[in-house]
C-alpha positions as CSV (number, residue, x, y, z in Angstrom):
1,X,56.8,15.0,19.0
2,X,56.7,15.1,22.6
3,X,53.7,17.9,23.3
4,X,52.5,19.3,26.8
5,X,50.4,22.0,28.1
6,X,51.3,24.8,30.2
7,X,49.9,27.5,32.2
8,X,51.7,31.3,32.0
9,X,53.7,31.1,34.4
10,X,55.3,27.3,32.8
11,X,55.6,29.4,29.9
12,X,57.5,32.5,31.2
13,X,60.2,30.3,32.7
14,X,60.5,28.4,29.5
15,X,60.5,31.9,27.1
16,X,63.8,32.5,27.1
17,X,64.3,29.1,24.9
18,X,62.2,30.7,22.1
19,X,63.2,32.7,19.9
20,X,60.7,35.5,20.3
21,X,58.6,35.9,23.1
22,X,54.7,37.3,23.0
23,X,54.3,40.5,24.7
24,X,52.0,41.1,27.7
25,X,51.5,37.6,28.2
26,X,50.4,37.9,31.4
27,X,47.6,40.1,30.7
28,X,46.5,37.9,27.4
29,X,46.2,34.8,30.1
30,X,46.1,32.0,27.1
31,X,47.2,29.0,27.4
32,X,50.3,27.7,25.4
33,X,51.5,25.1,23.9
34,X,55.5,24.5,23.6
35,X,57.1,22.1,21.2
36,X,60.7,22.6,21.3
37,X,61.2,25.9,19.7
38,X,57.7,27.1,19.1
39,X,55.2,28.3,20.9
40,X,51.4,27.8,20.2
41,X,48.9,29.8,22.0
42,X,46.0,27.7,22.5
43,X,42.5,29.1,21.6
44,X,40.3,29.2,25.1
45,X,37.2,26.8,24.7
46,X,33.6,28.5,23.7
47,X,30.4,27.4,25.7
48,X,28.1,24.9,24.1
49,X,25.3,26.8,22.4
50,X,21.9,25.1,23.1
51,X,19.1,26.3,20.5
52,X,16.0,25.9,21.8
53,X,13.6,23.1,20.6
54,X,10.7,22.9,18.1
55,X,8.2,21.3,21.2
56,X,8.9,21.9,25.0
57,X,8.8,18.7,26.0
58,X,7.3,19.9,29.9
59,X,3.4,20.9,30.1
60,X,3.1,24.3,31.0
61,X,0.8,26.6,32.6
62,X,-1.5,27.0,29.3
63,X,-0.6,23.3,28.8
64,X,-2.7,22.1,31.7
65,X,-5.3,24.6,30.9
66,X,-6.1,22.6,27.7
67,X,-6.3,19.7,28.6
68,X,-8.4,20.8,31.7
69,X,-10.8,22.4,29.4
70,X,-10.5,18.8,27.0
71,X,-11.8,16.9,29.8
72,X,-14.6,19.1,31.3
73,X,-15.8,19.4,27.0
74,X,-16.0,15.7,26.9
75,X,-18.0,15.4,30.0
76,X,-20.6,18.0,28.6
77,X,-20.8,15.8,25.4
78,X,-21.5,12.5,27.7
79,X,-24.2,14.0,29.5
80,X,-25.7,15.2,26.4
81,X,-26.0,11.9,24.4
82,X,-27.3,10.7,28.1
83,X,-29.6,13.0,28.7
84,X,-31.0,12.0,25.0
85,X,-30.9,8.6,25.4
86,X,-32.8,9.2,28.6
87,X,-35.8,11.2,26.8
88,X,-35.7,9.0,24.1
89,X,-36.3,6.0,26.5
90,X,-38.7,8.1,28.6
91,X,-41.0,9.0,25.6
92,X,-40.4,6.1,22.5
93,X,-42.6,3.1,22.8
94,X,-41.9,0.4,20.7
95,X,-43.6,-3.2,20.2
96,X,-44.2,-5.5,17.4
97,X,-46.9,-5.5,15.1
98,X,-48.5,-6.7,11.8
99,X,-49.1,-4.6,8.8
100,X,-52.8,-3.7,8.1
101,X,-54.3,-6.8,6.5
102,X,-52.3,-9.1,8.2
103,X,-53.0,-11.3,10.6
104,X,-50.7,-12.5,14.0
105,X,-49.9,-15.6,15.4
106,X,-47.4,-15.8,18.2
107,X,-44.2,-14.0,17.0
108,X,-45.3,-14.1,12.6
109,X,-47.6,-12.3,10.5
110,X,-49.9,-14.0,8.0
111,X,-51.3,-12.6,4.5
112,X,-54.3,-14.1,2.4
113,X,-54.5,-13.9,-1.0
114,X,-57.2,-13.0,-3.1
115,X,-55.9,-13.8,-6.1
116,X,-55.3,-18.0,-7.5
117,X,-52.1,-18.0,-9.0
118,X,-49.2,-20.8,-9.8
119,X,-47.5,-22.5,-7.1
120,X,-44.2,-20.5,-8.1
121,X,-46.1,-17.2,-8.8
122,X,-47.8,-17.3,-5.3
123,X,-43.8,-17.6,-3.5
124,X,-42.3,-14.8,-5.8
125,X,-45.6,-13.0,-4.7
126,X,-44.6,-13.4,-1.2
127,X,-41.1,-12.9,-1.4
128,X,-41.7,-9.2,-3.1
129,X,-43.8,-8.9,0.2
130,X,-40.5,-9.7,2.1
131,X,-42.3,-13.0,3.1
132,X,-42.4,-16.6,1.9
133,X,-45.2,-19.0,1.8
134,X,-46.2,-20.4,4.9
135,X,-44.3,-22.9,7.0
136,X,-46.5,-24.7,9.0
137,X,-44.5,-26.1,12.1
138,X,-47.6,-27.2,14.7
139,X,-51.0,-28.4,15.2
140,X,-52.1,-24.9,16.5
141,X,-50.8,-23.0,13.7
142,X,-52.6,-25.2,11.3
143,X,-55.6,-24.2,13.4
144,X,-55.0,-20.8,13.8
145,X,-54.5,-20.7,9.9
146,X,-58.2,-22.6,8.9
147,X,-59.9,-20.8,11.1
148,X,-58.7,-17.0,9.9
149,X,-59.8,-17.8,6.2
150,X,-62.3,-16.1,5.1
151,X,-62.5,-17.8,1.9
152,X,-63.0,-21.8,2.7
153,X,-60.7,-22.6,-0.2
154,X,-57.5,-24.7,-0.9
155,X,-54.2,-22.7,-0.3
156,X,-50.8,-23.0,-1.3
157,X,-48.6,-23.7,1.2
158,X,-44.9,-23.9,1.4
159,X,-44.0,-27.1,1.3
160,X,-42.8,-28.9,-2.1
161,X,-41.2,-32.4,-3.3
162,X,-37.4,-32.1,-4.2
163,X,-36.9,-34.9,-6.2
164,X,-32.9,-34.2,-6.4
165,X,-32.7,-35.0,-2.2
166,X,-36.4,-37.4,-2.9
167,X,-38.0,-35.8,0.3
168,X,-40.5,-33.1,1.2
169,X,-39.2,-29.8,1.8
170,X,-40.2,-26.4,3.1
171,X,-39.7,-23.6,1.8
172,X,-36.7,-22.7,4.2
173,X,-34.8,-26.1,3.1
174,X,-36.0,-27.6,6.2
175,X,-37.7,-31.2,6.5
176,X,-41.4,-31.5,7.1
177,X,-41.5,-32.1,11.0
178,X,-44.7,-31.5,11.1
179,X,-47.9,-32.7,8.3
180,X,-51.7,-32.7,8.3
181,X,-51.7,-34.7,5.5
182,X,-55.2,-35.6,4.2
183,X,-56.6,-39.8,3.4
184,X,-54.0,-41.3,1.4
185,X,-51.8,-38.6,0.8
186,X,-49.1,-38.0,-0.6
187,X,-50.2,-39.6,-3.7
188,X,-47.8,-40.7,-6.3
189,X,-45.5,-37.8,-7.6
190,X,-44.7,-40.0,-10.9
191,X,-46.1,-39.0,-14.9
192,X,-46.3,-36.0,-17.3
193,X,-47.4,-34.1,-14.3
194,X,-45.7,-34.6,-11.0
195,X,-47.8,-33.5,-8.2
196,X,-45.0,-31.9,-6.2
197,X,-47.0,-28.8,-4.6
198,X,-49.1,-29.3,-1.7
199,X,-52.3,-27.1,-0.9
200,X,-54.4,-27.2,2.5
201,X,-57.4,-28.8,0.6
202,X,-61.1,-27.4,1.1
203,X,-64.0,-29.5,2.0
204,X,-61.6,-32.0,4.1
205,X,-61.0,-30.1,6.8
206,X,-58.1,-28.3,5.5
207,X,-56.2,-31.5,5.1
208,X,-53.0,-31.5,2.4
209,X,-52.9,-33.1,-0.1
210,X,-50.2,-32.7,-2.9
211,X,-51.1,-31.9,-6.6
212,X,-49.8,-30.2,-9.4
213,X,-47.7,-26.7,-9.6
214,X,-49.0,-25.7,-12.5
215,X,-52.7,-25.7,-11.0
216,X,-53.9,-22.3,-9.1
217,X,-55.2,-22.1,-6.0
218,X,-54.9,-18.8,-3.2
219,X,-51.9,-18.9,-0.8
220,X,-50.8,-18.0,2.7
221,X,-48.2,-16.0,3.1
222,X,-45.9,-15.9,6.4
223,X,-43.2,-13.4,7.8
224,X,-42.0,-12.0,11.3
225,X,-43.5,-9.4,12.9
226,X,-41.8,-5.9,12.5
227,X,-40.9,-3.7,15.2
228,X,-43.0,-0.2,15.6
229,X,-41.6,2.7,17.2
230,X,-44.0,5.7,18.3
231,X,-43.9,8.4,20.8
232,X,-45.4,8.2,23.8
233,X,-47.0,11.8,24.5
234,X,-46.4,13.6,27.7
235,X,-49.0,14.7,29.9
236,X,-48.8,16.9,33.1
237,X,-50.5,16.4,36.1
238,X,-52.2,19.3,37.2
């Protein structure tokens, strides 16, 4: 079917062809639709209806006024924590130190025993003292360490024989760089008792000399120096 749209006045000069005409068409003003021998009256077109949305997408007024007030919030925080930080650096002191009965030596702390235990017993002794037995590493440390003892007797130390890797070893896993090893020594580590545990032997100048584990002796115990903290108190000037 052959369909077109017309305007009124199309429609008046084509009305006569109908059968029945509408009344008052010209004061209806639809639009019609002709198709032979009917007539349609078109229905006119609504406007789109737009709901509003959930979020307004633009900042507003109130909107700036937030984030304003964000900003200037977060800047009050920062100058807070700053300020702190400031006093804190102002007024807290802090150095590194030995605990009471220890003794220092460059950067580590070193404890004395009073007590002649195993070899193994004098380690897990030092080790619930969050130390180990001592690693000596120079000539001056070897020094340092004779001439702090208050008792002149042999001392465990922390180097042992691992017969598995047939070397001596410090306590650490590290080789013996270093050794003040007395006349003769290391003797032989062979037999029913292995001499695998050295001591820093009295009467020969603190030489080492290796002997057995199972003997007792006093030890030397060695660990870093911990880090103090104290407030410095504040003083006017008057």
């Amino acid at each position: 079917m052959r369909m077109k749209s017309i305007r009124m006045t199309l429609f008046q000069r084509n009305c006569p062809m109908l059968r029945k005409c509408p009344r008052n068409m010209e004061e209806q003003g639809y639009d019609y639709i002709v198709d032979e021998d009917m007539l349609m009256r078109k229905l006119p077109e609504k406007e789109l209806e737009i709901e509003q949305a959930l979020f307004a997408s633009s900042f507003g007024k109130w909107d700036r006024h937030r984030i304003t007030f964000f900003v200037i919030y977060l800047l009050t925080i920062f100058s807070l924590i700053m300020a702190n930080a400031a006093f804190v650096i102002a007024f807290l002191r802090c150095f590194p130190i030995c605990a009471f009965n220890w003794h220092e030596f460059q950067d580590k702390c070193y404890y004395y025993s009073r007590k002649q235990v195993f070899w193994e017993k004098a380690r897990s002794t030092c080790q619930d003292l969050s130390a180990d037995l001592v690693i000596i590493d120079s000539e001056k440390e070897q020094d340092f360490l004779v001439y702090n003892m208050k008792k002149k007797t042999s001392q465990w130390i922390g180097l042992r024989y691992m017969t598995t890797e047939m070397a001596w070893k410090w306590v650490d896993g590290t080789n013996a760089s270093y050794t003040r090893w007395g006349p003769s020594e290391p003797t032989s580590k062979a037999g029913r008792n292995p001499k695998d545990c050295v001591v820093m032997k009295k009467g020969e100048n603190h030489k080492w000399r290796n002997g057995s584990c199972n003997s007792t002796n006093l030890f030397i115990c060695e660990k870093s120096m911990q880090l103090a903290c104290v407030w410095q108190a504040f003083h006017s000037s008057h």
